[in-house]
KOLLUM-178404 format. One record per residue (C-alpha): residue number from 1; x negated, z, y negated. Coordinates in pm, 1 decimal, padded with zeros to 6 digits. Layout:
residues N
{pt NUM {X Z Y}};
...
END
This chain:
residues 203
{pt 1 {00000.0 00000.0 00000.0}};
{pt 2 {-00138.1 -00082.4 -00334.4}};
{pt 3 {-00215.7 00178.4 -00597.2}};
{pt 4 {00005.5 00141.5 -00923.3}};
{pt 5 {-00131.3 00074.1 -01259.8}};
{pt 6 {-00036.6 00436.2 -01382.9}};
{pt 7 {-00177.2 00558.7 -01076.7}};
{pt 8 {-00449.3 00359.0 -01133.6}};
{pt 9 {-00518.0 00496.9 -01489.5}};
{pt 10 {-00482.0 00849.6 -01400.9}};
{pt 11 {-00768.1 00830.1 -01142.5}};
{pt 12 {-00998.8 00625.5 -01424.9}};
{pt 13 {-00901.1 00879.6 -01666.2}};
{pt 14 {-01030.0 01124.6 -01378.7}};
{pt 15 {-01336.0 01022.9 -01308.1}};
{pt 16 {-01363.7 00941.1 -01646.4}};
{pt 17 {-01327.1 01332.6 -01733.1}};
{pt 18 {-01509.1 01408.0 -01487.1}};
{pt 19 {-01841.6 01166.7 -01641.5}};
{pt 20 {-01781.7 01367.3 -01944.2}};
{pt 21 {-01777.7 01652.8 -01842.3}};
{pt 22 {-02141.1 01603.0 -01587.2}};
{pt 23 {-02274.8 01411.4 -01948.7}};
{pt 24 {-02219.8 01729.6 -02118.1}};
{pt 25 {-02373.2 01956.4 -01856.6}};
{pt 26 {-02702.9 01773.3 -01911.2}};
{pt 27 {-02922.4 02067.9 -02067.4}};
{pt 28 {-03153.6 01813.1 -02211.6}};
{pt 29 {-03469.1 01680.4 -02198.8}};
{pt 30 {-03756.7 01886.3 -02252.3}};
{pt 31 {-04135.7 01749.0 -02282.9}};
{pt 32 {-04510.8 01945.4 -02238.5}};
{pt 33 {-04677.8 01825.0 -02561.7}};
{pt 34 {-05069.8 01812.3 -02688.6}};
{pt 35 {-04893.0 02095.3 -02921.7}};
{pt 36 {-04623.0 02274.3 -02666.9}};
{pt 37 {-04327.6 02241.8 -02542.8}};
{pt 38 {-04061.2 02044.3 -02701.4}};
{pt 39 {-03678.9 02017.7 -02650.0}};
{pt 40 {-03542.6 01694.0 -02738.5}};
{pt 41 {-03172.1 01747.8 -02769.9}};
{pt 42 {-03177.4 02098.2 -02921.5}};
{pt 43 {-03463.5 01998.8 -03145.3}};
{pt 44 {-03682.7 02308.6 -03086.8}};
{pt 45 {-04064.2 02366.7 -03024.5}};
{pt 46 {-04234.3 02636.8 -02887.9}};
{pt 47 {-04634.2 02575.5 -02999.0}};
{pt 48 {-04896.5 02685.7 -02744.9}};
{pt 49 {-05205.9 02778.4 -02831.8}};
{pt 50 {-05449.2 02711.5 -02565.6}};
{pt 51 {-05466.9 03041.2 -02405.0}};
{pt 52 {-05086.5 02932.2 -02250.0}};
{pt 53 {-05114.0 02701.7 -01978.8}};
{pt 54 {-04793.9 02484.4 -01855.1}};
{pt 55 {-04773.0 02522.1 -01466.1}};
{pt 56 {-04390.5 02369.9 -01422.6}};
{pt 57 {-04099.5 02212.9 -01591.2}};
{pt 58 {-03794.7 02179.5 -01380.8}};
{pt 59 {-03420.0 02185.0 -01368.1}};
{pt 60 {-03212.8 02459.9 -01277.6}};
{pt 61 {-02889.2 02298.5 -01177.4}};
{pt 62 {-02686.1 02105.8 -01417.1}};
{pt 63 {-02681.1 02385.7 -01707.2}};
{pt 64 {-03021.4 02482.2 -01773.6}};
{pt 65 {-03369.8 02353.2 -01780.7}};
{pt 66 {-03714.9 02571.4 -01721.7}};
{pt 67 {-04102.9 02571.5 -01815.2}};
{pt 68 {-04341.9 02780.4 -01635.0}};
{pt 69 {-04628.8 02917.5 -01855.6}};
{pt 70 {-04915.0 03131.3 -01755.2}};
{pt 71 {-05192.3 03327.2 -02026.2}};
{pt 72 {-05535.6 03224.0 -01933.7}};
{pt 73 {-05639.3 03570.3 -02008.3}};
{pt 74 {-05361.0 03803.8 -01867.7}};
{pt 75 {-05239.2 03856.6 -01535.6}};
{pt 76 {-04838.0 03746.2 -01676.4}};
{pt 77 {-04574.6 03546.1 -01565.2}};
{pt 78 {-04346.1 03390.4 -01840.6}};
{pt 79 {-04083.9 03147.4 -01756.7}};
{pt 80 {-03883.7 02967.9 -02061.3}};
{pt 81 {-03497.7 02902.3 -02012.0}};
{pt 82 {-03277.9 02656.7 -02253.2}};
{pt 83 {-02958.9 02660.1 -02058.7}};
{pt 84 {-02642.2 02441.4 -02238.3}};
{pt 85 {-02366.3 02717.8 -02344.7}};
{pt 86 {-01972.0 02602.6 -02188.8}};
{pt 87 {-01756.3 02531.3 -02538.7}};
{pt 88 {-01539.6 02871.9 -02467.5}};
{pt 89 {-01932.1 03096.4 -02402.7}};
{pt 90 {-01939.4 03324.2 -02700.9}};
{pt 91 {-02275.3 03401.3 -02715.9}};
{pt 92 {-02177.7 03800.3 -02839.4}};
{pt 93 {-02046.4 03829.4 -02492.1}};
{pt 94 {-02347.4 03742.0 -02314.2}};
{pt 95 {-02580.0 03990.3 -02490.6}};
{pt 96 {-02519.8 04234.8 -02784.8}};
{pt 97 {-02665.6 04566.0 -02976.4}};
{pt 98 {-02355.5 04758.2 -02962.5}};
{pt 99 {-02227.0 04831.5 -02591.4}};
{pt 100 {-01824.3 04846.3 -02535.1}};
{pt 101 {-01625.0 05020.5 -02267.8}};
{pt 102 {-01546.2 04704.8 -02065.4}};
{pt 103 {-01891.5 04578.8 -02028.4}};
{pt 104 {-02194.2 04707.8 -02163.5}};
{pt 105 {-02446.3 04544.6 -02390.6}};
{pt 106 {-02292.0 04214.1 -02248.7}};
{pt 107 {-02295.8 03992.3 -01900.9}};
{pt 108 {-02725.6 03879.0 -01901.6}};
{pt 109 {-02804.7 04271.6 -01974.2}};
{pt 110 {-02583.6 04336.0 -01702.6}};
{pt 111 {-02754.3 04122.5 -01501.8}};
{pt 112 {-03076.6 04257.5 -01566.1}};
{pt 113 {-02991.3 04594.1 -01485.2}};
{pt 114 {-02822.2 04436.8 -01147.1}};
{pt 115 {-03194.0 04270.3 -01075.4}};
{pt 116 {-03451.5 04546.5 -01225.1}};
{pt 117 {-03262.9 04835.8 -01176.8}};
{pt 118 {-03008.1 05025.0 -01391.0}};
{pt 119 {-03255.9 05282.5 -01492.2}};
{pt 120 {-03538.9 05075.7 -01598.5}};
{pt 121 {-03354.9 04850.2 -01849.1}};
{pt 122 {-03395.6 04941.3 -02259.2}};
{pt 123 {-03107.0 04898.8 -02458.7}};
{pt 124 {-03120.4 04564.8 -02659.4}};
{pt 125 {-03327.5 04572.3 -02996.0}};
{pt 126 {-03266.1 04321.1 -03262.7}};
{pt 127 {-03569.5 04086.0 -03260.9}};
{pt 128 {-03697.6 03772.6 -03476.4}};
{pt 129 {-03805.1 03431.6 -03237.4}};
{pt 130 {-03932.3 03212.9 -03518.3}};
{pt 131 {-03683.7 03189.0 -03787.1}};
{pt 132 {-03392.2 03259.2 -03563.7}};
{pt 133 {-03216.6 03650.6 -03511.8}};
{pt 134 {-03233.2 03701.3 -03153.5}};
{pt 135 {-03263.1 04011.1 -02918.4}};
{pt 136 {-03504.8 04152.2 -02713.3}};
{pt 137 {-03488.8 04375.1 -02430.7}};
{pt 138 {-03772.0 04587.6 -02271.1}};
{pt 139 {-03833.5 04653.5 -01887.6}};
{pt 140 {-04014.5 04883.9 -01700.4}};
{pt 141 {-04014.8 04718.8 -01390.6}};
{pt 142 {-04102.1 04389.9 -01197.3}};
{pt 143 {-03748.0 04175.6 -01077.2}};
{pt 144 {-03881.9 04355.9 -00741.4}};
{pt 145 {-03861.7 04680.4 -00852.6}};
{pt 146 {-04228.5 04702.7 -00871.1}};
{pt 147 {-04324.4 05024.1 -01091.3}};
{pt 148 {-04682.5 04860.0 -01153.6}};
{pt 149 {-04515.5 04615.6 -01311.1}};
{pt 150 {-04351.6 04589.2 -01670.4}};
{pt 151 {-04135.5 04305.6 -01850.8}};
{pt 152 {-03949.6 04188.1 -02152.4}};
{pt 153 {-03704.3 03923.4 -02214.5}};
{pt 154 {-03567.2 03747.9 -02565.7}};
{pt 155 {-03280.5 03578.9 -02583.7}};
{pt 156 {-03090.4 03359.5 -02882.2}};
{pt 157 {-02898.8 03097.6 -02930.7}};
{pt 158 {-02970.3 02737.7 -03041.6}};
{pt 159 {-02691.8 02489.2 -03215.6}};
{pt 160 {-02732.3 02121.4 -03275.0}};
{pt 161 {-02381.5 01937.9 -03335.1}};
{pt 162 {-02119.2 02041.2 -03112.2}};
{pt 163 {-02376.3 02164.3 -02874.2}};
{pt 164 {-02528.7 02492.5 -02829.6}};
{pt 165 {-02783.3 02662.2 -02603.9}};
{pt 166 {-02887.2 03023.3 -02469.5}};
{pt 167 {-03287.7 03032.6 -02531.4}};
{pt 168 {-03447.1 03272.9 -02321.9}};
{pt 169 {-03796.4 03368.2 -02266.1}};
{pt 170 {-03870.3 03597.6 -01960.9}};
{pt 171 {-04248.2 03780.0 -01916.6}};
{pt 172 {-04350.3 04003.0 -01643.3}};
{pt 173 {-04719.7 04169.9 -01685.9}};
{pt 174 {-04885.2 04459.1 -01509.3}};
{pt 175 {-04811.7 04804.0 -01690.1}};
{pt 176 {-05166.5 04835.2 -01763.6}};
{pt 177 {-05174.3 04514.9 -01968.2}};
{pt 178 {-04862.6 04585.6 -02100.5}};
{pt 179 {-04943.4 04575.4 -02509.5}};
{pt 180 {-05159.2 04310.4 -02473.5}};
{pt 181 {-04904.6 04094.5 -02313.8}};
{pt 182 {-04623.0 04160.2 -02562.6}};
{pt 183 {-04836.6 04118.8 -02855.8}};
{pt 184 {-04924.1 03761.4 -02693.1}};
{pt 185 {-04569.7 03644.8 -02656.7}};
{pt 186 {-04480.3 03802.4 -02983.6}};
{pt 187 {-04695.5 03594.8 -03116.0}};
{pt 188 {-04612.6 03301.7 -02939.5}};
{pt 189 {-04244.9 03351.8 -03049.4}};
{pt 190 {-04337.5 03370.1 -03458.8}};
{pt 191 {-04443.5 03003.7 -03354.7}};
{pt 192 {-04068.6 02886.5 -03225.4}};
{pt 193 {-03905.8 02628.5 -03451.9}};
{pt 194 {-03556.4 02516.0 -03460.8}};
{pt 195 {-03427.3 02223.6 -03688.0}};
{pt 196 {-03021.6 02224.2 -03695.7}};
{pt 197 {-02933.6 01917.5 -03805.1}};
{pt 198 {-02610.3 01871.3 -04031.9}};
{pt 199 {-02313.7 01643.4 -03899.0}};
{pt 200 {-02280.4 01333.0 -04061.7}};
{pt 201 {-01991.2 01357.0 -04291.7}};
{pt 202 {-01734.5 01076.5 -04315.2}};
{pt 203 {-01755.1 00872.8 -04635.1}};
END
């Protein structure tokens, strides 16, 4: 039996959705540089001096995109996340200074506390990643649960157009290196640039 034309228009308008809606998973294209790591479609940069080595770029599904990076001089592991934010994610939700009654400091510092352990987890502390607000939280443990080991993670949020991003930088380091490592990726961080580029407007 052959397929009606409205049939036939509902299943193009389908698949057609469904295009749209794998285009606008795509959490963009990010390159290794002479200078850093750049991401295309967000139109941020993280500069690397040459202490940080790139070991890995890869994708992490269809939401979020990851770098690698290793210090030449310290004994750290710090992996870079852009992941592309659903239209109804309200950043807030995901991570905030103020906890609430129904769920904390928000869903990633939840998750945290589900991976390091509740006790080991700092409250989040307003923090600066380039020119951009973001927040940082402290660890005092590896994702293991190793006590030897220490970690930190920033978070923020990127905009370009209609599209918007959850930037997250990740570092694990051994407690005895501790200060030195934070001081390195704070100062990585003060190097982070974001350009937000203003819609066109209609004439």
């Amino acid at each position: 039996m052959g397929m009606s034309r409205n049939a036939l228009v509902l299943l193009l308008l389908g698949w057609g959705g469904l295009f749209l809606s794998i285009v606008h998973a795509d959490p963009g294209r990010l390159e290794k540089t002479a200078e850093g790591l750049k991401h295309l479609d967000s139109a941020s940069f993280l500069p690397l001096s040459a202490d940080w080595k790139v070991i890995a770029i890869r994708s992490l599904g269809q939401h979020s995109i990851m770098a690698e990076l290793r210090h030449e001089k310290l004994a750290t592991v710090t992996t870079v996340y852009w992941s592309l934010l659903r239209p109804e994610d309200d950043f807030r939700e995901l991570i905030r200074l103020n906890a609430t009654e129904k769920d904390g400091y928000g869903n990633e510092h939840n998750l945290l506390r589900s991976v390091y352990g509740t006790d080991v987890v700092a409250p989040p502390e307003a923090a600066r990643i380039g020119p951009l607000s973001g927040v940082r939280v402290r660890l005092d443990s590896g994702p293991s649960r190793d006590r030897n080991l220490a970690g930190v993670v920033y978070l923020t949020e990127l905009r370009q157009g209609d599209r918007r991003w959850k930037f997250k930088i990740r570092q694990t380091s051994p407690q005895d290196h501790r200060s030195e490592a934070e001081a390195a990726l704070e100062m990585l961080l003060k190097g982070f640039t974001h350009q937000e580029k203003s819609p066109p407007t209609s004439p």
